[in-house]
N, C-alpha and C positions, 0 to 999 in steps of 0.2 A: 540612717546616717544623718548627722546633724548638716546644717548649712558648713559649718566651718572646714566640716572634711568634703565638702562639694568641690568638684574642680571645674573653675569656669572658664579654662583653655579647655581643646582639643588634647586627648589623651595622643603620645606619639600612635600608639596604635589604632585610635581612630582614626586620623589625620592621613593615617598609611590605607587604610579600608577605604574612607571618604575618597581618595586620590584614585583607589582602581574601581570605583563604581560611577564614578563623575562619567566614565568612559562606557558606561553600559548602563543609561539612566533606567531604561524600560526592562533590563532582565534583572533577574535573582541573583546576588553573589553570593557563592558557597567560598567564604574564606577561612583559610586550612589554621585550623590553630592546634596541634597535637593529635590527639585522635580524633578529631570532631572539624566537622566545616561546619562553622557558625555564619548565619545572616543577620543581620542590626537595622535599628529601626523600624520604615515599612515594610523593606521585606520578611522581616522579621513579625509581625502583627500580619501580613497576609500570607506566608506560607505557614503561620499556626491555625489559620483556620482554613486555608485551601489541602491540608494534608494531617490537620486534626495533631500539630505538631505541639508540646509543650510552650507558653510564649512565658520567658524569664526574663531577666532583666542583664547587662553587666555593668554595674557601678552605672556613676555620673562622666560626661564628660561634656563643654560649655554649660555646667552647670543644670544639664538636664541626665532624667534616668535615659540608660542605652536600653531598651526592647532587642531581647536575644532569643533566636532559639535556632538550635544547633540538630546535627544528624550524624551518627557514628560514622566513619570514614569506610568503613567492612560495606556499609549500609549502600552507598552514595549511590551504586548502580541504579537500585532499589527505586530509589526519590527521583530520580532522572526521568526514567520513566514514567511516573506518573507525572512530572511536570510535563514534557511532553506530550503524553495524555489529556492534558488540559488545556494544551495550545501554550505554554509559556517558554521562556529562553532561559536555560541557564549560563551563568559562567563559573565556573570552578577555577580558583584562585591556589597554587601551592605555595609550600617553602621552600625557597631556595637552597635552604642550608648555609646560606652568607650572611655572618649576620654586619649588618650594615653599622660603621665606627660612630655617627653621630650620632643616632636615634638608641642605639643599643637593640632594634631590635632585629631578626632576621629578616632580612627581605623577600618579598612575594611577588609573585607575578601569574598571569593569566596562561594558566595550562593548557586551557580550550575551555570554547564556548559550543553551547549543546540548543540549536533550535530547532523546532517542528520541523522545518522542511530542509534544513540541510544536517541532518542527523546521519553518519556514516556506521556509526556501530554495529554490529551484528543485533545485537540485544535490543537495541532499540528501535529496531525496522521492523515492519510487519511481511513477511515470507515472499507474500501474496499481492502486495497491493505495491503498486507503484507511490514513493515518496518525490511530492514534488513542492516546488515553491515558486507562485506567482507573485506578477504583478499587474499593475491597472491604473491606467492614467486615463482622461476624459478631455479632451474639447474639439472645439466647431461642430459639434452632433457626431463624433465618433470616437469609439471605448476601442484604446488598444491594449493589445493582451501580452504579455511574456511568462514563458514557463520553462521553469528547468528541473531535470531531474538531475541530481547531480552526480548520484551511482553512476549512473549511464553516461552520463555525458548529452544527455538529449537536450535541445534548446530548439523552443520557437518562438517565433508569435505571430497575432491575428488583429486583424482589427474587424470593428461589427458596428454596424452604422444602427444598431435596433436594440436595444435596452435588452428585447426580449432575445435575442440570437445573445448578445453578451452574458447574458445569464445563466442562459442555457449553455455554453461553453465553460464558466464557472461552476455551474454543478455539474459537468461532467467530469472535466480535468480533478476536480474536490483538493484544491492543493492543499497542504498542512498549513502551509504560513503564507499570508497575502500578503504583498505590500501598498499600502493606500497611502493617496493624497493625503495631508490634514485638514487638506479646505476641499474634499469631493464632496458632491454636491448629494448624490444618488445613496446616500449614507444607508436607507433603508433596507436595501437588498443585500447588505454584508451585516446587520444589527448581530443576527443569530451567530454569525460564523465565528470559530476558534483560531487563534493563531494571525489575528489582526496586526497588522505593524505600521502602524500612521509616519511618513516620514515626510520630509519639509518639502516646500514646491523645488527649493534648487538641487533637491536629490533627482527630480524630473527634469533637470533646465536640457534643453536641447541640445545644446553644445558639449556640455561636459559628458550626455552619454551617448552622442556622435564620436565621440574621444573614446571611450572607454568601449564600445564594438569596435571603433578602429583598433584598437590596441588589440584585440581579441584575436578578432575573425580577420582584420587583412582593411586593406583601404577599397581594394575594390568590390569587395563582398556586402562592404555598409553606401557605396556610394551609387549600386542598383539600389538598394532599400528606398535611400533619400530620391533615386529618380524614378521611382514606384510611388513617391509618396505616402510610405509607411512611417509618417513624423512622429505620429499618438504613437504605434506602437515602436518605436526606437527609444522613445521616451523612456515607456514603459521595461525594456529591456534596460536599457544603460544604468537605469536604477538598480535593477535586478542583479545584474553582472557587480555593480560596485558592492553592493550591499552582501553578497556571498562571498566576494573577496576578502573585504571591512573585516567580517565576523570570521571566517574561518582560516585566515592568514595564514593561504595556498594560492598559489596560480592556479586556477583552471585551464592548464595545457592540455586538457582531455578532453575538454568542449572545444572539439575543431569549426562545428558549423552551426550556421543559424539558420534555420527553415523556416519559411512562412506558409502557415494551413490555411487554408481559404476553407469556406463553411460548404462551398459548390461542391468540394469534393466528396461530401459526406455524404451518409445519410442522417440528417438532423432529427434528434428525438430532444425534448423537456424532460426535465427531471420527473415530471407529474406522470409522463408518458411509461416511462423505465421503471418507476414505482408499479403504476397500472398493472404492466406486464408482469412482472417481476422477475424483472431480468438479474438482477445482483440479489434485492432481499424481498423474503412474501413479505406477507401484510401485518407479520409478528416483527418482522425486519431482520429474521434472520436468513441466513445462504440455505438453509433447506430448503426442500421443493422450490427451486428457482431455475430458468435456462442455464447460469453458470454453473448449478450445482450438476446438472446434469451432463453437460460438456466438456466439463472440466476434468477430464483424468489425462493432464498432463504429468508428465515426466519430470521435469524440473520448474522451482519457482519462479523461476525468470518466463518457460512458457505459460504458466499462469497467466503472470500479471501480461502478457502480449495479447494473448486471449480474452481478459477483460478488459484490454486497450480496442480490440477487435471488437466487439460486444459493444462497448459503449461509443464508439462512432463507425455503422459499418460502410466501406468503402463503394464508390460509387463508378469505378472504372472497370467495364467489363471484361478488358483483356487480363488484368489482375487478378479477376476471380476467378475464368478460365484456367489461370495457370494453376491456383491453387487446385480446382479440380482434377485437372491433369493428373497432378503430382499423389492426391487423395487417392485415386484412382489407382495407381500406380506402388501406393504404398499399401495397399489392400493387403497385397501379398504377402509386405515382411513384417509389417507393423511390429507382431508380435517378436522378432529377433531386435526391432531398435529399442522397444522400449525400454528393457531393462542397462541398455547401456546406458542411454538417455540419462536414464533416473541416480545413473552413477556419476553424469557429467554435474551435478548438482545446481547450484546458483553460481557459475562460475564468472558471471556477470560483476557481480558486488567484490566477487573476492580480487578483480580485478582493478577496481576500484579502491581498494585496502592496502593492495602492492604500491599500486600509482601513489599514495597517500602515505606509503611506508607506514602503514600503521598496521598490516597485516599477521597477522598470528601465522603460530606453526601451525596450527592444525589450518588452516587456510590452505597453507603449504602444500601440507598432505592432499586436501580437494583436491588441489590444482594438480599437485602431479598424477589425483584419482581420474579427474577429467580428461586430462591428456591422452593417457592411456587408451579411451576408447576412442578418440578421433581415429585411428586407423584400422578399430573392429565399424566404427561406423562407416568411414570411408568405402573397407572392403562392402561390405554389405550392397551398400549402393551402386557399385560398380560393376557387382557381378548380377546387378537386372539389366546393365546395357539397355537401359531406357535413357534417352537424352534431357529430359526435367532432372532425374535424381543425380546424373552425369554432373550437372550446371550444379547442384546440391552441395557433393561431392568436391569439387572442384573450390568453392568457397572457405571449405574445411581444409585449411592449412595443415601440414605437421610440426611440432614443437619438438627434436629431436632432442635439441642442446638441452632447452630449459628440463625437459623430460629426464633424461639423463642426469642433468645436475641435483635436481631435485629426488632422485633416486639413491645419487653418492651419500647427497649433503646431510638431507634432514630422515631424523628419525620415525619408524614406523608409529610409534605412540610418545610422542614428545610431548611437552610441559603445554600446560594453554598458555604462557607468553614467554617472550626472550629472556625476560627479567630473572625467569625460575632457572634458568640453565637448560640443561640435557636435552637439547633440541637437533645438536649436531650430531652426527654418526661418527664412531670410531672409524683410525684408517682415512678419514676424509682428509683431514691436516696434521701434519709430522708435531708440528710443535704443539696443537690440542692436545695429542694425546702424551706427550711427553708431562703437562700440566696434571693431567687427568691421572698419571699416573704416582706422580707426587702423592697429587690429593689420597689414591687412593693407600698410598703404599703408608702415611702417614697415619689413615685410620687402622689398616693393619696392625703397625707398631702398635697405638692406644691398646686395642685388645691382648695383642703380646702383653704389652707392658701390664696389665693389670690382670694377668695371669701368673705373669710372672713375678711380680710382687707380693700377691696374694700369695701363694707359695713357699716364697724366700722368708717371709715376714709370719707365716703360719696363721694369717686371717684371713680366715673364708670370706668374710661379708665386706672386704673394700672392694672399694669399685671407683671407679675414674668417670665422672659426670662434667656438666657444659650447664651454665648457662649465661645469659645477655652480660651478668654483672661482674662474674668472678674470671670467665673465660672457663675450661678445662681444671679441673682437681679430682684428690685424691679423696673420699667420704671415709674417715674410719669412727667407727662407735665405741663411746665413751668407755664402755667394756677391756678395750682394745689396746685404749690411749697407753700403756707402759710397753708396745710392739712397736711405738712408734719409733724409727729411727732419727738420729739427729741432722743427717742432710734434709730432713722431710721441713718444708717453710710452712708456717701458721697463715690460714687468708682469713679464717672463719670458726668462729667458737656458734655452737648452737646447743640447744637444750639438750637432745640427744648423742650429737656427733659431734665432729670437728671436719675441717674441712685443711685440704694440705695442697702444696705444691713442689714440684722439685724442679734444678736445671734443665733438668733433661726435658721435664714436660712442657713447661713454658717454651724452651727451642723451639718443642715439636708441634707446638700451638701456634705458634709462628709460623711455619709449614705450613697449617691446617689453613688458615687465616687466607694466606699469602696463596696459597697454590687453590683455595675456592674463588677469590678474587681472580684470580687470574684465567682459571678456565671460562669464569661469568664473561670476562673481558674480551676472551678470543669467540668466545661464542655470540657474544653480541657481533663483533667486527665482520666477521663471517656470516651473518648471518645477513648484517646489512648489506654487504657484496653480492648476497645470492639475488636480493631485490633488486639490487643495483642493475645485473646481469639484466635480468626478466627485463625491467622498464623499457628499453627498446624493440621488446617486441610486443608490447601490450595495445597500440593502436591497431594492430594487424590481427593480434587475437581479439582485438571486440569486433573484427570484421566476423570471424568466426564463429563467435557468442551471437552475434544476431543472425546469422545463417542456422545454428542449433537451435533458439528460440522459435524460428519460425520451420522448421525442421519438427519439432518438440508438437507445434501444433497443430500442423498438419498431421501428424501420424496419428494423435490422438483422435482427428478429425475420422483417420483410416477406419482406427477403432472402435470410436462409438458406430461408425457407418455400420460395420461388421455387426456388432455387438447387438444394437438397435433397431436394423432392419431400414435402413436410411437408402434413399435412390439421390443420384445424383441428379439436380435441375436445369434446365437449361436458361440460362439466365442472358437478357440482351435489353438493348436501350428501345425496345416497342412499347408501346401502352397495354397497358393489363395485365393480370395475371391470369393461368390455370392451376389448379392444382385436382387431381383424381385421388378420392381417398386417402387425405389428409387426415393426421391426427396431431393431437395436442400433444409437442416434445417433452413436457415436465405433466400430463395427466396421468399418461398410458403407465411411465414408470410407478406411479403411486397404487393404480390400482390392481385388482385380485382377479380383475374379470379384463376378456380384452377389450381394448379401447374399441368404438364405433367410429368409424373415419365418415367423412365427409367432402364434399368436393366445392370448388367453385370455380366460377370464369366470369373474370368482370372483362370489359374491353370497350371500347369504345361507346358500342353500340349499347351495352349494358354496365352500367358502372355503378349503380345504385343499388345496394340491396334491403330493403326492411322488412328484420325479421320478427315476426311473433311466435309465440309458443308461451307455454305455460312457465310457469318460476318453477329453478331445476331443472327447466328442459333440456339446457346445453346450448343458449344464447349465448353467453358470453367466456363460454370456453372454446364456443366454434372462431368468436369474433378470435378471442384472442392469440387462438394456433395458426391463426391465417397471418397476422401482425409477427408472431415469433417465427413461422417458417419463413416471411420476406426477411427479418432480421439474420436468419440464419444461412439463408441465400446468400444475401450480401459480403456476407465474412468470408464466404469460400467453401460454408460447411456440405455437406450433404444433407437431406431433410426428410424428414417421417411423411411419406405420401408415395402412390406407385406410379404419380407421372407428376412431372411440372415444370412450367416453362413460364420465369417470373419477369416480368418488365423490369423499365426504368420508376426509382422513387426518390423524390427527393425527402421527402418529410415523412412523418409517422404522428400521429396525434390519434390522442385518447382521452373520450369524456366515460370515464366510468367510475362507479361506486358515487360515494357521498363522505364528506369531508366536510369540516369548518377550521375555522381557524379566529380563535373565542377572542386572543392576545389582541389582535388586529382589527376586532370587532368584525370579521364576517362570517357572516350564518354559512351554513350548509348550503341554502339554495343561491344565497351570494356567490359561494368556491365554483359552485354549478355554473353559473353565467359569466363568471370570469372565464372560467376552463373554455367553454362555449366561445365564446368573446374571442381569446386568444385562436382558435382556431380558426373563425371566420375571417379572420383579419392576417391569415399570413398560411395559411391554406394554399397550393396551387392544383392544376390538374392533373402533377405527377405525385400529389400526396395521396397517404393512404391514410382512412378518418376511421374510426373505431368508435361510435356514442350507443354506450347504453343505455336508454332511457337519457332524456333533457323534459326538464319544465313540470317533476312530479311534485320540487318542493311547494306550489304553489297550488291556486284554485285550479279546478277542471280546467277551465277556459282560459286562461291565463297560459296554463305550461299547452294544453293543447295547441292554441297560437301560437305562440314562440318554438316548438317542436316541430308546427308547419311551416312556418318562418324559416329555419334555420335550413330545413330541406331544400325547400324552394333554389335559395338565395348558393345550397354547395352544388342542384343542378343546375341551375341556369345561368350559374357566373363564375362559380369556381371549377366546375368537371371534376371535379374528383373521384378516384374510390371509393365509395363510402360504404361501409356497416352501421345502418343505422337497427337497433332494437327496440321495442317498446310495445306498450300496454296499450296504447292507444289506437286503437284499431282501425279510428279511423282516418289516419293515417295513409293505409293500405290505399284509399280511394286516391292516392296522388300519380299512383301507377296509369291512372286515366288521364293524366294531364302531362304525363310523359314517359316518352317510348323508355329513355335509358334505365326507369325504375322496374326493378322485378320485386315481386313478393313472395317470397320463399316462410318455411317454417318448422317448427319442431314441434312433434305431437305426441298426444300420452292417448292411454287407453284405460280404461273403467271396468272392470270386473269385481265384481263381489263388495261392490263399494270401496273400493279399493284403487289408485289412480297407478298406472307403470309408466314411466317414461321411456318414450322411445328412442333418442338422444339421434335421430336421426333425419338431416334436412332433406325437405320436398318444397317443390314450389306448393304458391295459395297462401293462405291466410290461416291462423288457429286465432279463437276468436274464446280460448278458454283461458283464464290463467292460474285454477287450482291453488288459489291463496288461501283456502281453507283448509285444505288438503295437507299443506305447508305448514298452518298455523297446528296443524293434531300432530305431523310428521314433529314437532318442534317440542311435543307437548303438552302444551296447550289444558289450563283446566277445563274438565268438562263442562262446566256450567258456561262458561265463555263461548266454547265452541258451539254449544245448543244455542245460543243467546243470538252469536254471528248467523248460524245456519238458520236462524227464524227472520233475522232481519233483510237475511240475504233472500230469502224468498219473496219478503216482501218487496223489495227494492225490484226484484225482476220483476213480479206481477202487474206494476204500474203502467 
């Protein structure tokens, strides 16, 4: 294109695009132009290389080229998700169908906006995992926190006066979308993360989101906050609240309350920690061989994701876990009668959430009235153990008789997947539906009469009476034919081989056709809104219900792994120490072919220290780590792999294990070492449980040896802690002489035929072997290598 046909105004159609993106600087607009959502400009040059999309151009407009690229409309689901996927917002922009008198063109407007963390679609939430979306404000030395889930309705926040507790609250929660300062200061510990959203300081100003929870939650609910002094985090909510409103232009009348989680109430684990274990993913990162993979055979999504809400902070009030035991206990019996109703009650959490939102589908529908149904086979159930836990259970589960019912008349057994397609409604439910429905149908009748009966009169087998978008309904006869034709018959369409015809009659009855699918779409839409309508007031009372099933859901599951697994239940209280008698590893026993070797231990007051040796392979650090996952699994409520135990109080959980670097940030392996270390010594108490395998190998002999007796020292004599300490360095062992609370336990192998067997079994004492040679053949090892080590190795001992 030459200069001369350049246009150096705003095209009206850019001008219209420019006007609805000015309103969504940071997301992507998908603006609707025919079949296609086109984006322009940046968005355009970075979703062709974030989604590997074509990048074209459309014309000039102020005299520059427009950067275009576009995504078929069939598609859009498609693209959502993966935007999503990558942390980013859309907004999808439609036609109105008005076209507007002074631009000429049709007007657009913003359908919905689609972000990480407040994404309500089916398709774009993952089953299993809670979607949430935080925030995070920072001053006078403390980080406050807000998080909503917005399915749920769940809201809280926290505040954490230590970098390190804030952080660790952030990689637990993992919300999709954060929202940050654009002047916070601690920039480095969110670099990595997905779903960033920098907004101004006066989106935090005090005032305006003291305003906005009042509006929420009530005056007196925000005006305890302020005499708590939770100012950082009100901050950080009022943000939060405004900015879910802003974007997804709804009241949240389903977030009734605001909770504040205090970090005392937990048990605190680091993400380093939860990695270690591998409580959510192994060391490939995936859910196999993990505590969740193996606890996890709930019923419903929603118990899922409660369960690894459970898991990843377990609760630190012992009447709470009591009760779950109780109940565990208790459902021993029926497990196997709840669960498959359970599994019927589906995700009825979300779908509740979709009503509330009127954006719920028929087949939604169907769920709901599938769940309801079993509230009174589970109710029965529970009531006929006349045990008073399951009673209190029972008692939470409402019955929905109306909605039940309604949705039994209304909607059909296999309806359309949305209102838009029609046939959703059941015949007989409304006089005047089916009076429509019968139009419609009595009109396609006629067509086929009629073209029976033409074909006939007329002695032409091959016409036929066809539809489509441009001509409406006509009559096809072939060129062959055209002297049959009669003269009431109207000309629409001359074609190569046919002709294409119309009569009065047809066209009437097209009108019919037209008029009477219109109209049934119409009643079935009005109807169909009414039935959500109905529901809405009783959907705060059924999410009281939904959270009674959820934790229903996982306790039974708890029933059944008990059953399944061979699980004792523990006795759990606020004293110091643990016991456990023939303990085993929850995620080892299941993987192997042979049975697991249990193990026991008793730390307590008097003895709280253990350093263990044994050879590599032995079952150091599978002993350490089943002893860390049986207190995890204590504290949720569960039952645990062991034939007696009775586990204290814990606040913390920490884990120095494996070797790690982190190249980006410049530090080495033995650096991640001494931070991990670092962190623990410095927020450690005497109600923590410490897990170090090996400290101080990346360095010289005497170097990690030092620092390895250092760090002992300093967790007996000042911290009292639990501790698992492992390690090669033997000598070590001699600190048992310098204090009573340290014992020396181990794991030992035996030697036959040159040959090494592990016994994977602990005894007090010292092993003073650790078969790294043994290791290195077990590995493969070339042989020349292995004779080379095994000649220098004898020298090194001889000395």
């Amino acid at each position: 294109m030459n200069k001369k046909n350049m246009i150096f105004s705003h095209t009206p159609m850019i001008k219209q695009y420019l006007s609805i993106k000015s309103n969504y600087r940071d997301m992507f607009v998908f603006y609707r132009m025919g079949d296609f959502y086109e984006l322009f400009y940046d968005d355009a040059i970075r979703i062709s290389k974030l989604l590997n999309i074509t990048l074209t151009k459309r014309g000039y407009s102020l005299g520059l080229e427009v950067p275009m690229a576009g995504i078929p409309v069939n598609s859009l689901n498609y693209y959502l998700k993966k935007m999503i996927n990558l942390g980013e917002s859309s907004v999808v922009c439609e036609q109105t169908g008005i076209k507007n008198i002074s631009t000429g063109l049709i007007d657009r407007k913003v359908f919905r906006v689609i972000t990480p963390g407040t994404v309500v679609d089916e398709f774009l939430l993952e089953e299993c995992k809670d979607n949430l979306v935080g925030s995070i404000y920072y001053k006078d030395g403390k980080f406050g926190y807000a998080v909503l889930n917005l399915c749920s309705g769940y809201f809280y926040i926290s505040e954490h006066l230590s970098r390190e507790c804030f952080d660790s609250e952030i990689q637990r929660t993992n919300p999709e979308e954060l929202l940050v300062p654009e002047n916070f200061s601690n920039i480095s510990f969110i670099l990595n993360r997905k779903g960033i959203r920098y907004k101004s300081s006066n989106d935090f100003n005090f005032k305006n989101a003291y305003y906005q929870l009042q509006n929420q939650f009530g005056v007196q609910k925000i005006l305890n906050l302020k005499e708590k002094k939770f100012n950082v985090a009100i901050r950080a909510a009022g943000c939060l609240i405004s900015y879910v409103k802003l974007t997804q232009c709804f009241s949240l009348s389903h977030v009734k309350s605001i909770k504040v989680r205090y970090d005392n109430d937990y048990i605190s684990m680091n993400d380093i920690t939860r990695k270690h274990l591998e409580i959510f993913c192994n060391i490939s990162g995936k859910i196999e061989h993990t505590l969740f993979s193996v606890l996890n055979h709930t019923s419903t999504p929603m118990g899922s994701r409660l369960l690894k809400r459970w898991l990843s902070a377990p609760i630190r009030d012992v009447s709470i876990i009591q009760d779950r035991h109780c109940k565990i206990k208790s459902l021993k019996s029926i497990y196997f009668l709840l669960k498959p109703l359970l599994k019927k009650v589906g995700d009825l959490e979300r779908i509740i959430f979709r009503v509330f939102l009127r954006i719920a589908s028929p087949k939604d529908l169907v769920f709901m009235r599938t769940a309801l149904d079993q509230f009174f086979k589970i109710n029965t159930i529970l009531n006929n153990t006349k045990i008073v836990c399951l009673k209190k259970i029972s008692d939470s589960i409402c019955q929905y008789d109306s909605i039940k019912a309604l949705l039994d008349n209304a909607i059909k057994d296999f309806p359309s997947n949305t209102i838009q397609e029609g046939n959703v409604i059941k015949d007989f439910y409304n006089s005047e539906l089916d009076k429509w429905r019968k139009i419609k149908e009595g009109t396609f009748n006629y067509l086929k009469n009629f073209e029976i009966k033409e074909r006939d009169s007329l002695g032409i087998g091959s016409l036929k009476i066809k539809y489509n978008k441009i001509l409406g309904y006509y009559i096809q006869i072939s060129n062959r034919h055209i002297n049959l034709v009669p003269k009431n018959y109207i000309l629409k369409q001359t074609l190569k081989q046919c002709k294409r015809y119309s009569t009065l009659k047809l066209s009437e009855y097209e009108c019919n056709i037209i008029n009477s699918k219109e109209k049934v779409l119409e009643i079935e839409k009005y109807l169909y809104n009414e039935i959500l309508k109905f529901i809405t007031p009783y959907l705060e009372l059924l999410q009281t219900s939904v959270v009674t099933l959820s934790n229903l859901d996982v306790l039974n599951n708890f029933a059944e792994r008990a059953c399944t697994l061979n699980y004792t239940c523990p006795v759990v209280n606020n004293d110091y120490g643990i016991t456990l008698n023939n303990s085993r590893h929850p995620v080892v026993e299941t993987i192997l072919n042979t049975p697991f070797i249990p193990n026991s231990i008793n730390l307590s007051k008097n003895t709280n220290t253990l350093i263990i040796t044994g050879p590599n392979m032995g079952g150091k650090s599978t002993y350490m780590r089943q002893i860390a996952l049986i207190v995890i699994m204590a504290w949720i409520g569960s039952f645990i792999p062991a034939s007696y135990a009775k586990i204290g109080y814990f606040d913390k959980i920490f884990t120095r294990i494996g070797s790690s670097d982190n190249v980006v940030h410049g530090k080495s392996t033995f650096m991640m070492e001494m931070m991990e270390m670092s962190y623990i010594l410095r927020n450690a108490t005497k109600n923590s449980l410490i897990l170090i395998d090996e400290i101080g190998r990346g360095t010289s002999i005497n170097d990690g040896l030092s620092l390895a007796w250092a760090c002992i020292d300093y967790l007996v004599k000042q911290v009292k802690s639990m501790t698992l300490f492992s390690t090669h360095y033997f000598a070590l062992t001699d600190l048992k002489n310098s204090f009573t609370s340290i014992k020396n336990v181990c794991f030992d192998a035996s030697e036959y035929n040159k040959k090494v067997f592990f016994m994977y079994s602990l005894k007090d004492g010292v092993y003073h072997k650790s078969y790294g040679l043994a290791i290195a053949e077990l590995a493969n090892f070339p042989l020349s290598v292995l004779i080379a080590a095994k000649k220098k190795f004898d020298e090194l001992s001889n000395r």
